[in-house]
N, C-alpha and C positions, 0 to 999 in steps of 0.2 A: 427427554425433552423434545417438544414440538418447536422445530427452527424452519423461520421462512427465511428464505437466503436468494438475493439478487447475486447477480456476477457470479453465480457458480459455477460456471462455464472458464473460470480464467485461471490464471495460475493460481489464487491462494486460495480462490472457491472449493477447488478439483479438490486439491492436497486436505484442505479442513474437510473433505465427503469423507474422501478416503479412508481418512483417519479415524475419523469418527461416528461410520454410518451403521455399526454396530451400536452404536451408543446413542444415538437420536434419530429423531426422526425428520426426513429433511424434506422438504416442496421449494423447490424454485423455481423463480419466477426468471423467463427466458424467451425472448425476442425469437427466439427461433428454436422451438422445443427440439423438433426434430433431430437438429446436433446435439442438441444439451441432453435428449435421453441416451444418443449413441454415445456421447462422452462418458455421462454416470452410469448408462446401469439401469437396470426393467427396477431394480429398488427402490428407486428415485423418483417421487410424483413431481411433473411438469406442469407450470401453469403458462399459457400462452400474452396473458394481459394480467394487469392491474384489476380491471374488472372483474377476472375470476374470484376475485377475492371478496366474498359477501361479507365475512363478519374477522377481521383481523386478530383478535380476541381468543382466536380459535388455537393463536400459536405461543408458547410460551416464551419466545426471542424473534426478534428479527435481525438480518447481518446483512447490514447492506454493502456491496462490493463495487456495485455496477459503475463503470464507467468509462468514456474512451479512451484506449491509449494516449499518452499524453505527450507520448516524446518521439512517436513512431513517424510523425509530417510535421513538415515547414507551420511555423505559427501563423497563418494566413488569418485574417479576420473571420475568416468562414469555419476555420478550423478551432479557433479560440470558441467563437461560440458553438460549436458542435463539442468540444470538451467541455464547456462551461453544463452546457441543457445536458448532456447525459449524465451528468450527476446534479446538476440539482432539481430537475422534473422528475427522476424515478425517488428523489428524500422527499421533495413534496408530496408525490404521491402516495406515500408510505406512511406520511406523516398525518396525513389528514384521514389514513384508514385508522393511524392508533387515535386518536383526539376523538376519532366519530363511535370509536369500540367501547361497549360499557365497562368492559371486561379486559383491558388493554394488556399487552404483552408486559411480563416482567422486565425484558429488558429488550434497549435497542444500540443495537452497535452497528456504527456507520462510519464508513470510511474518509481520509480526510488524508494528507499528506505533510511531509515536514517541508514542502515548497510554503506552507502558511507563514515561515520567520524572511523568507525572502531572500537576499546575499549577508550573510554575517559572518562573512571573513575569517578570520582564526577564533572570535569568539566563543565560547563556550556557551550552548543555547539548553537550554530548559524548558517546558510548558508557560514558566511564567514570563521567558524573556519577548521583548516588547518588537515587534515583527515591521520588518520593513515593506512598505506597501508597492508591490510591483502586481504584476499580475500574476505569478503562484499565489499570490496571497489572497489577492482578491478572487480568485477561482475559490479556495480555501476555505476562508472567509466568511464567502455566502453559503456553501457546501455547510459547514459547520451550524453555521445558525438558522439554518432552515432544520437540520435537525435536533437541533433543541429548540424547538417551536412545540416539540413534544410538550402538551397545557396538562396532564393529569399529573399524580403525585403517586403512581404508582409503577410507570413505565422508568427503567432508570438510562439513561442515557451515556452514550461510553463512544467520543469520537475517534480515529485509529490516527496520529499526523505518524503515518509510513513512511519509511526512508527506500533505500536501493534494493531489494529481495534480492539474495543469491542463492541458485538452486542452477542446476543443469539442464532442469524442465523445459526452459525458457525465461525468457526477460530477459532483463539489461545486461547479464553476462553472458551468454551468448554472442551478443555485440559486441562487448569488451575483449571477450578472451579473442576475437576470432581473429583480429591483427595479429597476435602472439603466435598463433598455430601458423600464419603464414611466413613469420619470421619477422614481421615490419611492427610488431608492438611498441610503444613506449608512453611517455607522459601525454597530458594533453594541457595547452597552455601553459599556465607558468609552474603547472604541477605543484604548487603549494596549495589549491585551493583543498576543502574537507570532504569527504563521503563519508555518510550516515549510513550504514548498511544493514543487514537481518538475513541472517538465513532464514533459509523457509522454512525449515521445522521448529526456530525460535518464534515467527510469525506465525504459526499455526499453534502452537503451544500458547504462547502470552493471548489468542482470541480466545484458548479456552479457557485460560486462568482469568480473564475478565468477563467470560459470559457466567462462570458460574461465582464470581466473588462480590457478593452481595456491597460490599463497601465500596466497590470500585466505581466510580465514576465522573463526567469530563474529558477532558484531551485525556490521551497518554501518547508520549513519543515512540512508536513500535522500531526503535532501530539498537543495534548491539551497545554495551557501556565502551567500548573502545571503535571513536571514529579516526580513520588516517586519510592523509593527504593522497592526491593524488598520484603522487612519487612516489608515496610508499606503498599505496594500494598495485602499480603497475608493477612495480619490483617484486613485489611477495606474488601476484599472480605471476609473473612470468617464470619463477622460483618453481610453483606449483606446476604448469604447463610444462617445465623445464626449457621452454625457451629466452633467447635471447630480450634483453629489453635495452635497446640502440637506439631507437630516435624521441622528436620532439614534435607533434603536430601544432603549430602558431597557433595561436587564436585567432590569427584573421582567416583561416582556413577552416575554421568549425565554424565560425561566423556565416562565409562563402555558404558553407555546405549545408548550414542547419538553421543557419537565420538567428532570430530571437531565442528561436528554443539552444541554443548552445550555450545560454546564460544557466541551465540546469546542470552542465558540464562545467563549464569555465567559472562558473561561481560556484557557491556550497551553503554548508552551516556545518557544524562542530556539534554536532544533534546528541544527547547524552539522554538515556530514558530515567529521566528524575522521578517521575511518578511510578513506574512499572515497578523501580528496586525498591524503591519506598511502598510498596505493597506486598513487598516479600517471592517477585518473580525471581525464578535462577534461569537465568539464560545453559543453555548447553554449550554454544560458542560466542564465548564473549570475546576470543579476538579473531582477525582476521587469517593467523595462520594455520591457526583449529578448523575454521569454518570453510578455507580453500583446501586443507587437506584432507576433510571429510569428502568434500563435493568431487575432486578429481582423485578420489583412493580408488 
C-alpha cells in the first residue's frame, strides 16, 4: 500500500514506519525534511510542502498525524491558535487534494483526540456520548469536520479521538514517571479524576487494523478498554518504578504552573473504545499493569 503520512516525525508516525515500512510504502509530508529523513531512513520519500503533491490519487491512504503539541505550553491565546491552525490548515489541505483527485485515496485517517467529550467526570464515555463544549472540544470539533468534508463516495474516512500514549519513547510519561524516579511522585488534584490511556503498540496496531478494515469508519476512541483514576494510575506507576508514591499536588498548583491547560490534568473522561471492540480489535494490553510492566520490564 502507497501511504502519505503527515506527522511522521512524532511519536506514533516513527513507531507506525517502523513497523510497518516493510509492508508499505510511505512519503511524508514534513515541514522540515532534513530531520524527518535523518529520523526515518534513505527508505523514506520526503516531501517538503503540500504543493509537492500534484495528483493525491497517487496514494492509496492518507494518515494524518500532524499537529502541535498540545500540553507542552501555557494555553496563551497565541498558543490556542497556533494548536488550533496546525491541525486544521494541514486536514484542509489534505482535503481539498482528495475532493480535487479523480482517483481519491481509499482511505483517510486523521487524527483527533478524546479532549473532543470535554470534563465527564466519572462518566462512562463512548463515541456516541454528547461532548461538553470547552475548548478540547472545539479544537476537536472543527479538526474532525474538516476532515469529513471529504465530498467523494470512495475515500472512507476514519477520525482517531486519542487518549494518553504510553511508551518510554516519549510523551506524557516521561513527564509523569519523572517525579517518581526522584522520589516526590504522587496524585495530582483530587486524584479521582480518569485517564484514558494506549500503549503505543495498541495505537499502532488498532491504525492498522483500521487502515485496512474496509467496514471501519467515523470516530473510534483509540484508548485501552480499562481507564483508572488518577490514584490508581499513580499507585500502580510507582508499583512499576518501584518508587514511593507519598504526596498530593493541589490543583491550585497545577493551575499556578499550567494555566488552563491543567484542566487536561485535573479533569478527564472515563473514554472506553466502543467502537474498536465492536469491530473485533484485541488489544495486547488492555490493563494498566500489563502495559507498565511491559514498558519498564
Amino acid at each position: 500500500m502507497k501511504i502519505l503520512m503527515t506527522g511522521g516525525t512524532g511519536l506514533i508516525g516513527r513507531k507506525f514506519i517502523e513497523q510497518f515500512k516493510d509492508e508499505h510504502f510511505f512519503t511524508v509530508l514534513s515541514r522540515t525534511p532534513n530531520k524527518a529523513k535523518s529520523l526515518l531512513g534513505k527508505d523514506i520519500d520526503i516531501i517538503g510542502s503540500m504543493t509537492d503533491i500534484q495528483d493525491i490519487g497517487i496514494f492509496d491512504a492518507v494518515i494524518n498525524l500532524a499537529g502541535e503539541p498540545i500540553a507542552d505550553k501555557r494555553w496563551t491565546d497565541t498558543q490556542k491558535e497556533k494548536i488550533c491552525k496546525s491541525r486544521w490548515e494541514i486536514t484542509a489541505g489534505l482535503v481539498e487534494k482528495i475532493n480535487a483527485s479523480e482517483q481519491p485515496p481509499k482511505v483517510f485517517i486523521s487524527g483527533s483526540a478524546i479532549g473532543y467529550y470535554g470534563n465527564q467526570g466519572d462518566k462512562t464515555v463512548s463515541e456516541n456520548t454528547t461532548p461538553n463544549k470547552e475548548f478540547t472540544y472545539e479544537l476537536c470539533k472543527k479538526w474532525e469536520d474538516i476532515a469529513n468534508s471529504v465530498e467523494n463516495d470512495i475515500t472512507r474516512v476514519v477520525t482517531l479521538r486519542t487518549g494518553v500514549v504510553l511508551t518510554l519513547e516519549g510523551g506524557a510519561l516521561d513527564k509523569m514517571a519523572l517525579p517518581f524516579k526522584l522520589g516526590v511522585g504522587g496524585t495530582l488534584g483530587s486524584g479521582n479524576q480518569y485517564l484514558s490511556w494506549i500503549h503505543l503498540d495498541d495505537m499502532v496496531s488498532a491504525i492498522a487494523f483500521l487502515l485496512t478494515s474496509d467496514n471501519c469508519e467515523g470516530p473510534f476512541n483509540l484508548t485501552a478498554p480499562e481507564p483508572v483514576t488518577n490514584r490508581q494510575f499513580t499507585k500502580i506507576l510507582a508499583k512499576a518504578l518501584q518508587r514511593p508514591c507519598l504526596f498530593n499536588v493541589p490543583s491550585f498548583v497545577m493551575n499556578i504552573v499550567m494555566g488552563e491547560a491543567s484542566t487536561m490534568i485535573l479533569e478527564g473522561q472515563r473514554v472506553i473504545p466502543h467502537n474498536l471492540l465492536n469491530m473485533g480489535f484485541h488489544f495486547r494490553y488492555s490493563g494498566l499493569n500489563e502495559a507498565l510492566g511491559d514498558i519498564y520490564s
